[in-house]
C-alpha beads as a LAMMPS data file, in Angstrom:
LAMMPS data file: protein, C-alpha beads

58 atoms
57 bonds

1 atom types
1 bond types

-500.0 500.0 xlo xhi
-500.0 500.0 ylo yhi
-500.0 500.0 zlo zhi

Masses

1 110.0

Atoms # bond

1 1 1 146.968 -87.948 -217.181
2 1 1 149.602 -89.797 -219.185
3 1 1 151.794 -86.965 -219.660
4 1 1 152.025 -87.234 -215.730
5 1 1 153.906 -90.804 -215.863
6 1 1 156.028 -90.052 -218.512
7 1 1 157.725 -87.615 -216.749
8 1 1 159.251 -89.831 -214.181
9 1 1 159.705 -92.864 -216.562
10 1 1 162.394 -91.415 -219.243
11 1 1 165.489 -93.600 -218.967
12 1 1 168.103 -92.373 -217.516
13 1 1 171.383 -90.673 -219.089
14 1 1 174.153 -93.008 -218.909
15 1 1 177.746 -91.634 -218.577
16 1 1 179.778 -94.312 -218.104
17 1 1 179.360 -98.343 -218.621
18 1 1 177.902 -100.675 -221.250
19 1 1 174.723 -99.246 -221.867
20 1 1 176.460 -95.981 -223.641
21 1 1 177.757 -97.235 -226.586
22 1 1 175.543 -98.356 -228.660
23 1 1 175.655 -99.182 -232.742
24 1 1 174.408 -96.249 -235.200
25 1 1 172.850 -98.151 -237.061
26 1 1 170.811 -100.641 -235.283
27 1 1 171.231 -100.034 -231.919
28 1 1 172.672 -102.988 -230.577
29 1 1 174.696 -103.036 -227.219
30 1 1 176.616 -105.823 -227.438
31 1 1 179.997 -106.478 -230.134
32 1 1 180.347 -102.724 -230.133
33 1 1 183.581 -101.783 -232.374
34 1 1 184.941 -97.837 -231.214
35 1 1 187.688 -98.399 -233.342
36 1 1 188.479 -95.097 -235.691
37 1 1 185.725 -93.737 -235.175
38 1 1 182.999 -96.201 -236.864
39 1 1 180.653 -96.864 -233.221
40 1 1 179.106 -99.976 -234.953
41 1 1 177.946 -103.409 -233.654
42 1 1 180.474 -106.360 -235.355
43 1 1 177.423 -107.816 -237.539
44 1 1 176.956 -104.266 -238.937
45 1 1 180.079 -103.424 -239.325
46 1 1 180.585 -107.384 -241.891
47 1 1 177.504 -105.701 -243.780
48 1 1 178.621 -102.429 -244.972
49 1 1 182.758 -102.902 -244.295
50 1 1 183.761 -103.144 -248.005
51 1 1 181.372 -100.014 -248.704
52 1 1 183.038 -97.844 -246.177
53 1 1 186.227 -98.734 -247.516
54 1 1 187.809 -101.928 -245.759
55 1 1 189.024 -104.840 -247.829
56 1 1 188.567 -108.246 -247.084
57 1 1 191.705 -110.445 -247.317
58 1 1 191.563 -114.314 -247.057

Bonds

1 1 1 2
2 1 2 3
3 1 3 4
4 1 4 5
5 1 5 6
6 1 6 7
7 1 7 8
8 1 8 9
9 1 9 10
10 1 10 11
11 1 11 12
12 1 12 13
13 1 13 14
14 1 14 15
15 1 15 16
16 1 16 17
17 1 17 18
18 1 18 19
19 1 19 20
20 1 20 21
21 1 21 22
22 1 22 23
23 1 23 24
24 1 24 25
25 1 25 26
26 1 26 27
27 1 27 28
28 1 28 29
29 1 29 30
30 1 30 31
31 1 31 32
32 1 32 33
33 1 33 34
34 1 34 35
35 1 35 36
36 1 36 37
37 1 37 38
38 1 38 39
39 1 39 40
40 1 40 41
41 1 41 42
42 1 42 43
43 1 43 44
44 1 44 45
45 1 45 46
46 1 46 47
47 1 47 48
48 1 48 49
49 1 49 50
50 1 50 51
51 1 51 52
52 1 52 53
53 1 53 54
54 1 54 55
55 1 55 56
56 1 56 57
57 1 57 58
């Protein structure tokens, strides 16, 4: 019987808009950064920046 609601309750694809970019690492929507490549939320990206290879200057 479940199996029967699930069907028509998947979210949908998104092509275009907010919704599609999301960080790979924790999912987040919002503060995406696209930039070369990295598809991470800003507070993801200040975690693991200096082990992907960005240096911090003051």
């Amino acid at each position: 019987m479940l199996t029967k609601y699930l069907k028509h309750n998947t979210p949908k694809l998104r092509k275009t808009g907010k919704a599609r970019k999301r960080c790979r690492r924790c999912l987040r929507i919002g503060g995406h950064i696209n930039k070369y490549g990295l598809h991470l939320c800003r507070q993801c990206f200040r975690d693991i920046a200096t082990k992907i290879g960005f240096k911090q200057y003051s």
